[in-house]
N, C-alpha and C positions, 0 to 999 in steps of 0.2 A: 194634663201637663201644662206648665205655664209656660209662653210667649218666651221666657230668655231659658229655659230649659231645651224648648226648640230650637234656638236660635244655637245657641253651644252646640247641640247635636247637628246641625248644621254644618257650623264650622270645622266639628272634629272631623267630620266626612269627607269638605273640602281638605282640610288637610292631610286625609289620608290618603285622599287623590292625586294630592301634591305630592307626595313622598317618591314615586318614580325618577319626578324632574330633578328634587333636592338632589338626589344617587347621582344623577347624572351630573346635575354640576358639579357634584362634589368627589366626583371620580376624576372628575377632569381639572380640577384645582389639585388633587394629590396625587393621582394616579394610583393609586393600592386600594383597593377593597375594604380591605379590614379596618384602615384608618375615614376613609369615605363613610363606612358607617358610623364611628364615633362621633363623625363630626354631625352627622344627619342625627344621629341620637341627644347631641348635646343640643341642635338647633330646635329641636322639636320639645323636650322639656322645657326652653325657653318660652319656645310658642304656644302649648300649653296652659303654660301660667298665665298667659297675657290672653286667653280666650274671653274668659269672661266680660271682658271690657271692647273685645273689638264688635267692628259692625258688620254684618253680614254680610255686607258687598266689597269686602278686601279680597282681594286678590291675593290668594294665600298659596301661588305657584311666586308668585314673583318676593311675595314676606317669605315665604321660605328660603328661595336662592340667597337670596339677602343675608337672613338667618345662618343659615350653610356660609357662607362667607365671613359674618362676620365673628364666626365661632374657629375660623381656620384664623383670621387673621386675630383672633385673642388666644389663639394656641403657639403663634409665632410671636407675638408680644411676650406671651410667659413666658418662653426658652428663650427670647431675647436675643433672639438669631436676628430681626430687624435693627434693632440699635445697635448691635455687638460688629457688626459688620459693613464696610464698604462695599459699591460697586466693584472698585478693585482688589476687594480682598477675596469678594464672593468670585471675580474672574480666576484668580489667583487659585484658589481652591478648586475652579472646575477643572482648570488646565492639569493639578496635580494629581486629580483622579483620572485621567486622561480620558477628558472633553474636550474636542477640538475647539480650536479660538473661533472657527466659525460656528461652530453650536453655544461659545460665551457669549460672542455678538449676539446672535438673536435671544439671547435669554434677557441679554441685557436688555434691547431691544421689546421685547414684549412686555419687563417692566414696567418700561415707560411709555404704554400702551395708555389709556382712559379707561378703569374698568369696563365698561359694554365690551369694547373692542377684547380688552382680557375673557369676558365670557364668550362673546360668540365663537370668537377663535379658542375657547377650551370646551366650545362644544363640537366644533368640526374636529378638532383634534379626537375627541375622545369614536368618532365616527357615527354621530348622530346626522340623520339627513334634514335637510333641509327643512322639511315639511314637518318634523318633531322639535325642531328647533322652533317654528313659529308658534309650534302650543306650548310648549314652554313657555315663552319669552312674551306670549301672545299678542304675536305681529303678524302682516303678512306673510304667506310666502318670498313673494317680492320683495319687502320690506327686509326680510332679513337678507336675503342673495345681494341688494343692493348695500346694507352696511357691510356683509362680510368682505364683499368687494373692496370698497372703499377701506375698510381697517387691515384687509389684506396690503391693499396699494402702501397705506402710511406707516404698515411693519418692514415694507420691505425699505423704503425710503428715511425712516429710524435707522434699518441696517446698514445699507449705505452710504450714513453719513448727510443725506440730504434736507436733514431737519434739523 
């Protein structure tokens, strides 16, 4: 076998190792199952094609989250629910489905989060522990308890008004 034949089989491995974390982000960006797979199946086709060309020390838990996201956020681009809609029209809409104004706030509120903060907080939410969350993410323990903190603190101070 040749050197980039290895190297491909490499990567597919790593990436199939990756594929737990991709689920989990990507359950927790949409919450439904069935759609979480399409989106890990669309992000992994992507990823695929681009094997051949990558290097064998990518980090192919964190190109996947990546991947997974931005296969969700080109699926909101094509229904064009992002341009189609205001902050006040998306409030507007949750109130009428009857979503309290405080579960609008904090939606609102998470928006305008900084991605990281968006993922670590959709990974606590989905109920992953802390210690799953740093192989994931591949940080410390510590390292992640102390951003969730901190992105905890500035969601809640988004919701308050105090930003």
């Amino acid at each position: 076998m040749s050197k980039d034949s290895d190297n491909i089989k490499e990567l597919r491995q790593k990436l199939v190792d990756a594929i737990p974390h991709m689920m989990a982000y990507a359950r927790s960006r949409v919450g439904h199952r069935d759609e979480a797979n399409d989106l890990v199946q669309e992000a992994l086709e992507k990823i695929l094609r681009r094997i051949p060309r990558m290097k064998t020390d990518v980090n192919l838990v964190a190109y996947g989250i990546r991947a997974v996201r931005n296969a969700h956020l080109d699926r909101w681009r094509s229904q064009r629910r992002l341009t189609e809609l205001t902050e006040d029209e998306i409030a507007e809409r949750c109130l009428e489905t009857g979503s309290s104004s405080e579960m609008v706030e904090a939606l609102q509120a998470y928006g305008k989060l900084e991605e990281r903060c968006q993922i670590l907080l959709g990974l606590v939410a989905e109920g992953q522990r802390y210690v799953d969350i740093s192989r994931i993410l591949e940080m410390t323990e510590g390292a992640v308890a102390g951003a969730i903190s901190r992105c905890r603190s500035y969601l809640v101070k988004l919701i308050r008004g105090e930003v």
